[in-house]
Structure formats: structure tokens, C-alpha cells
C-alpha positions in Angstrom: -42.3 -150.3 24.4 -40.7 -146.8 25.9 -42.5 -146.1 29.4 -44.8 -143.0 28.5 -47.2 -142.3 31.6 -48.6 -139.2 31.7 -50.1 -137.6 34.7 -52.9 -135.0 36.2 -51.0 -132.1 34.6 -50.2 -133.4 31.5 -53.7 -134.5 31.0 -55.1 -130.5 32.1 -52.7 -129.2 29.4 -54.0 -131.1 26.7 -57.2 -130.1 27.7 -56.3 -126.6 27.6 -54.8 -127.0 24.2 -57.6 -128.7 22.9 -59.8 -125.7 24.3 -56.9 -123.7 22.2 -57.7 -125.6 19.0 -61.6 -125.4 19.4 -61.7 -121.8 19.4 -59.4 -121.6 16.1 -62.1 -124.0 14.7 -65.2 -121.9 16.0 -63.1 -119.2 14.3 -62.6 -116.9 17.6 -58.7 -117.0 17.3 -56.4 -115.9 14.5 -55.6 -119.0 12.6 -53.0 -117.5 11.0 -51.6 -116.6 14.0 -51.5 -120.5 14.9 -50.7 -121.8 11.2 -49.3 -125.3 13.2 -52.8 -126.0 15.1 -53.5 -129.0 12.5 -50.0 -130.6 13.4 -50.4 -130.0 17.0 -54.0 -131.6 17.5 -52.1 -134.7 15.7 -49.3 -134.5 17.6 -51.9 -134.4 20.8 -53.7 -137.3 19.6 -50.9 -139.4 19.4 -49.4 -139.0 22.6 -52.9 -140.0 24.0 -53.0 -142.9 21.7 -48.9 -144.2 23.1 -50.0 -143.4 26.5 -53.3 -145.2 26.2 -51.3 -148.5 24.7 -48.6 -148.1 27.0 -51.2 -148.3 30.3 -53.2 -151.1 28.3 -49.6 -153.1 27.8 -48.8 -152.6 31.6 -52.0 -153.8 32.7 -52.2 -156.9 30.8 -47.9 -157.5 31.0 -47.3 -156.6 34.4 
């Protein structure tokens, strides 16, 4: 399993991007402007997801 730890910042810039993706949703940004959002919020989701199993696999294997 590659180390993936993220940290404060990394965790404040997702938020912001998620922030980012709400307001395309709620329709107050230009989704055409942002024709990727889809891909990124997946893209988000899985870094979580390998950070989350990465500190989950160091806290039971290390």
C-alpha cells in the first residue's frame, strides 16, 4: 500500500472544492464553465477513500 497521508491543508482544499462543486449543483456557477466538476468530485472522493484505508491500515499494521 503507497503511503498517502494527507494533512490540514490538503483537507481545507477539498473542502473548498467541494464548496466549488455545491454551488455548480445549486446552479450558482457556470457548469459549462467547469464541464469536469463530475470527474473531480470522483476524483475527490477517492483520494479520501485511499487516505482513509491508508490511516486505517497503519493503525491496525503498525
Amino acid at each position: 500500500m503507497k503511503d498517502f497521508i494527507m494533512n490540514d491543508e490538503d483537507f481545507k482544499n477539498i473542502e473548498d472544492i467541494k464548496r466549488i462543486l455545491k454551488y455548480l449543483d445549486n446552479g450558482k456557477l457556470d457548469i459549462e464553465a467547469w464541464p469536469n466538476a463530475l470527474e473531480l468530485k470522483i476524483s475527490l472522493d477517492k483520494m479520501i477513500s485511499e487516505h482513509n484505508k491508508y490511516m486505517e491500515h497503519m493503525k491496525h499494521h503498525h
